[in-house]
Every structure is written in C-alpha cells, then in structure tokens.
N, C-alpha and C positions, 0 to 999 in steps of 0.2 A: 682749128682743132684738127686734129691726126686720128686717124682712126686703125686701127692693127686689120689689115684687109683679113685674115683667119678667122679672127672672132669678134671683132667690130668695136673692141672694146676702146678707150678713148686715150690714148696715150698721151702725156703733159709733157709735152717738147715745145719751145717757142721755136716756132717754122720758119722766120727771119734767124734763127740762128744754128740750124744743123744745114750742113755740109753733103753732097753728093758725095755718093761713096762711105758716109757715116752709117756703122751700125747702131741699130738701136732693139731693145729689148721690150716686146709687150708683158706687162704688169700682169696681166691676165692668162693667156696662154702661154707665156714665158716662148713662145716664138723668135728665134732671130730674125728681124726686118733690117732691109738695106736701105739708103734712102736712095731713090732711081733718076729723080728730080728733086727742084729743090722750086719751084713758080709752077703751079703749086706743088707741094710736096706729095709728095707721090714711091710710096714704099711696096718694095716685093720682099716676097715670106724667103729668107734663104732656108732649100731645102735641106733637112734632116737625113736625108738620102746620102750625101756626102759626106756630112759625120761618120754615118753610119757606115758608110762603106770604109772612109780612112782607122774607122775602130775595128774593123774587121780582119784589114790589113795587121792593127798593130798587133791581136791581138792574136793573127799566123804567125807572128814575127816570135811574140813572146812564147806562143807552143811550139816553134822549133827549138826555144834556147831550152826550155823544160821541160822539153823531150830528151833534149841531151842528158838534163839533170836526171830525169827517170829514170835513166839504165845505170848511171851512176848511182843511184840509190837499190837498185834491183842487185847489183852487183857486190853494197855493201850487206845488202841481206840475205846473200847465197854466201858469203863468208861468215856472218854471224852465225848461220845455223851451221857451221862446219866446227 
C-alpha cells in the first residue's frame, strides 16, 4: 500500500509495477508524486512552486504580446473618435 506523503490518503498503484522516475497522481489532494524509490516505494510531493513560477513566466510572455495588441487597439480608437 502507497500512501500520498501530503495527505496520507491511500493510492491504488501495484508497487512491483511503477518505475523510478514515474509520476503518479493522488486521488485525493490531486498532488503530483514522483516515485524516488521503487524497494520500497517511496514518493516525493513534486513542488507546485515550479508550476507556478514557469506560469508566471508564461504568463510575462503573453502580457508583452497584449501589450503590444493594447496600443494597437488604443490607436484604433483615437481614429474612431476622429
């Protein structure tokens, strides 16, 4: 039996057949676990920390492009009102 180290809850993976390096998903706090070992199996929480920061990135990335759009749009509507 596997248990999600975050919130203990009981995850249904047969432990003779995941893989070191295999992600796996808790049912219960929807946490991503990696498995770290595989005798006995033995999983860490992958941090949300990372997510979150490569979403943060993207999401600089997308307010420069619609920043750009912005002033194109500002500019169709200094000609509308003309």
């Amino acid at each position: 039996m596997i248990r999600c180290p975050e919130c203990s809850a009981e995850i249904d993976v047969d432990e003779d057949e995941v893989e070191e390096g295999e992600i796996l998903s808790c049912p219960e706090c929807e946490s991503e676990l990696e498995v770290s070992q595989t005798h006995p199996v033995h999983l860490n929480v992958i941090s949300d920390d990372l997510d979150e920061e490569e979403e943060e990135e993207e999401e600089e990335k997308e307010m420069g492009e619609d920043g750009d759009f912005s002033d194109e749009e500002e500019d169709n509507e200094e000609e509308d009102e003309e």
